[in-house]
N, C-alpha and C positions, 0 to 999 in steps of 0.2 A: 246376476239374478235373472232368471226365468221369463220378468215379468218386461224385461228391455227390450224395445221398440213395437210395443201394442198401439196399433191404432185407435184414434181417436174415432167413433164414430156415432152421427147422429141418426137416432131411432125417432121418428115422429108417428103420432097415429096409429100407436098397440092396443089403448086401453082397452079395444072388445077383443085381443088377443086371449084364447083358453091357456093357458099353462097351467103347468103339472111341476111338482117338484119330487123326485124318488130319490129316498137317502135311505145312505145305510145306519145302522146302529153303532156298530164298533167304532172305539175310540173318541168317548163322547163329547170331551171338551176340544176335538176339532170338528166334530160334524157339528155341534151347536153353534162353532164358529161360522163354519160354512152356510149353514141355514139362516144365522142370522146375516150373512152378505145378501146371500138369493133373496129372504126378506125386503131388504134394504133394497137391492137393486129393481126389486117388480114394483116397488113404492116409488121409488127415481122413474122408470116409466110410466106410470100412474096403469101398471095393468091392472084392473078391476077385478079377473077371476081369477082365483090359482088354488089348487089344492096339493098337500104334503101326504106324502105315503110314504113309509117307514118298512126298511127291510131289515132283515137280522144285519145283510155288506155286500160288501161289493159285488161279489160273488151273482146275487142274486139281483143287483140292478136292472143288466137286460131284460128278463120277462119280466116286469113292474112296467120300465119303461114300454115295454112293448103290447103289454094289457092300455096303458093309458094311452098310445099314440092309436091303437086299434078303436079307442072311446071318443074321438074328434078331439083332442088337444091340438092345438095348433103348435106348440112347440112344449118338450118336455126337458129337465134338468134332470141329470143323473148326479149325485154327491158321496162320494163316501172317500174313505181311505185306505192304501194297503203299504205296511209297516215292513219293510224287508227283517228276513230273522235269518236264522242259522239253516232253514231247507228249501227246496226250491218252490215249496209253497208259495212265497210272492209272486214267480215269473209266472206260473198255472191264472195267478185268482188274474190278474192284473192283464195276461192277455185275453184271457176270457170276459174280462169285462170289457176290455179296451172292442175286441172283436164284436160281442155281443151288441154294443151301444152300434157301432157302428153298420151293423148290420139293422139292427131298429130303423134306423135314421132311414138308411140308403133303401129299405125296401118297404117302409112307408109314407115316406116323403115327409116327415115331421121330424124339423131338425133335433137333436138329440145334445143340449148342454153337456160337453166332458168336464166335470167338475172331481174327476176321483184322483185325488194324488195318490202319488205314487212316491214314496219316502223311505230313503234309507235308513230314519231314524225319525222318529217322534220329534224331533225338536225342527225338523226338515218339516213335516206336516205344521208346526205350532208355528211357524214364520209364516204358510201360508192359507193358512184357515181363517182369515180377517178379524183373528182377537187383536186386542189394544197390544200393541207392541208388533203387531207383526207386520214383516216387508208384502204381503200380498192377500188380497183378498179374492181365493177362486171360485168362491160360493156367487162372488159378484160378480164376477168375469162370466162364468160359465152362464149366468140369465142372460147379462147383454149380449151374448154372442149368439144364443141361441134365440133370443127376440129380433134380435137383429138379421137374422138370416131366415127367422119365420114372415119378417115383414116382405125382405129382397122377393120371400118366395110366392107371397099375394101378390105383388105390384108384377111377377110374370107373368101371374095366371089371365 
């Protein structure tokens, strides 16, 4: 599993951290999954502000992420999923997102949660969207990691 030898790591003193959460639409009963980790995970830090924005998918994650990192968020979460099928449509949407986030991140200094799986099959997505039964929660992974790296990035300034 994926989810094997994740650090442990303690985040203190976010609660006036801005977060932003950008999800995609597609495939609802795992991005609900996912939303309710990220949920879950900004309550476990007790951040205070956050706001959800809704995209049609993945596809369109980067400019969202990158309209909210431009609006002072201190750290933003990107969420969605992409489902491999029978055309090379997965490898297009899934580097282009993978690329796009990545570029938000690196050329506005506000780290960028990777929360988008990338699933050979739906049942690969439904283990890790943090519904009940599943082995992985990356709705919650993807807040701590990126609250945790917005903190590292105050404590340099």
């Amino acid at each position: 599993m994926s989810g094997h030898g994740a650090p442990e790591l303690t985040i203190n003193n976010v609660s006036d951290l801005r977060v932003a959460v950008v999800a995609a639409q597609w495939h609802e009963q795992v991005m609900n999954g996912l939303l309710d980790g990220a949920h879950r995970a900004l309550k476990e830090l007790g951040v205070a502000e956050s706001t959800v924005v809704r995209v049609p998918g993945a596809f369109e994650l980067p400019v969202a992420a990158k309209r909210l990192a431009d609006r002072g968020y201190d750290a933003v979460i990107a969420l969605g999923v992409v489902i491999r099928g029978g055309t090379p449509h997965f490898e297009y949407v899934c580097e282009a997102a993978t690329l796009g986030l990545t570029e938000v991140s690196v050329s506005t200094g506000v780290p960028v949660g990777f929360g988008v799986l990338t699933c050979d099959n739906e049942q690969q997505a439904l283990d890790r969207a943090g519904l009940e039964g599943s082995a992985e929660d990356k709705g919650h992974e993807a807040v701590t990691a990126a609250v945790a790296t917005a903190a590292t990035l105050r404590a340099l300034a």
